[in-house]
Steps between C-alpha positions, in 0.01 A plus 500: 500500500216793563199415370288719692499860591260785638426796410258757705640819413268759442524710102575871666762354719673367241476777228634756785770261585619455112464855494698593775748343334517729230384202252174654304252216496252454217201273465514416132185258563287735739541480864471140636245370756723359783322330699725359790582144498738242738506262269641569152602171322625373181324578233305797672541876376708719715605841478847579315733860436665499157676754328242726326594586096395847613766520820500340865262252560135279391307398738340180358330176621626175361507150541760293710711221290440428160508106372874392413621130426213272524256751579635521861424893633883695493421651846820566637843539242887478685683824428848345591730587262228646246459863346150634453522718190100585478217405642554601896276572716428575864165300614325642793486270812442543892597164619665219295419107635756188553417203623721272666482109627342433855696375790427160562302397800596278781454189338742635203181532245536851298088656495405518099442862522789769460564775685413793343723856578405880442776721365420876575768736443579705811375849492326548160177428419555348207810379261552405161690183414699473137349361222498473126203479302398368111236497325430107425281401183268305739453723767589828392728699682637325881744548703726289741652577854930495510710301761793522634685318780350548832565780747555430866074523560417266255780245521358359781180385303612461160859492277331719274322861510373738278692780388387851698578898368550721707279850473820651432556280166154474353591757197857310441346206506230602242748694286473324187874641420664384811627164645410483856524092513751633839207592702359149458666431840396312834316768759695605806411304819189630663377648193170278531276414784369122529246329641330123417140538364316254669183319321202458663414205728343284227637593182 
């Protein structure tokens, strides 16, 4: 399941994108200081787009998971089969990270480490992945990241991935009045580019 992401997308590119959408963006909290980051994990704040009570969209930064059963962090939530009647939201990303099991080595012993994968989607700076967000009496208002059965990129590295909307769907998908659970569907092949992030000699 993803439990990392990046995001390095810079405020003006992302207000003119929204925007060229036709999807007025408003800043209920002030305008956030994004600095750019490859390493968002749970429990760190992220940027999210909700629907606005004014019309289109907030720009907001909030937390990622909120504690569910035992106090484990509810990072990731299956939408199979589910409807989403409030709460959605689009959180900003530029690469999402799987990790998969190492190839043993000639001796048939597997290395302890994983290997870690970028996910970039092809052509666009930046993305925004489905998500649904609460506000939690502990940690105030969170959100978590959708999944869905893996498209033809990721099923290689993982048998699940997290849900992506298209540009073209952001204001369905944050219509509080519609029911767009259809668009939570695998991407089409070659949607995202890959490549293995590899650590450091010595960490």
């Amino acid at each position: 399941m993803c439990n990392e992401q990046a995001r390095r997308v810079a405020l003006g590119l992302l207000r003119d994108d929204i925007n060229d959408l036709r999807i007025p963006v408003h800043f209920p909290e002030g305008l956030p200081n994004l600095e750019p980051t490859d390493s968002i994990r749970i429990t760190d704040r992220n940027v999210i787009l909700r629907a606005s009570p004014v019309g289109g969209a907030e720009l907001v930064v909030r937390r990622w998971s909120w504690p569910g059963t035992h106090g484990k962090p509810v990072y990731n939530l299956r939408s199979d089969g589910r409807r989403f009647d409030r709460g959605r939201c689009l959180i900003v990303a530029d690469a999402f990270f799987e990790f998969s099991d190492p190839a043993p080595d000639a001796a048939g012993r597997r290395p302890r480490r994983k290997r870690r994968w970028r996910f970039e989607k092809r052509g666009e700076p930046w993305f925004a992945i489905a998500g649904i967000w609460r506000a939690h009496p502990e940690v105030g208002e969170a959100y978590t990241m959708l999944t869905i059965p893996p498209g033809a990129d990721v099923a290689p590295y993982h048998d699940r991935q997290v849900a992506v909307i298209e540009r073209r769907d952001f204001e369905e998908w944050l219509d509080p009045d519609a029911r767009p659970e259809h668009l939570l569907q695998p991407p089409a092949p070659g949607s995202f580019d890959v490549s293995e992030v590899v650590a450091p000699v010595g960490q």
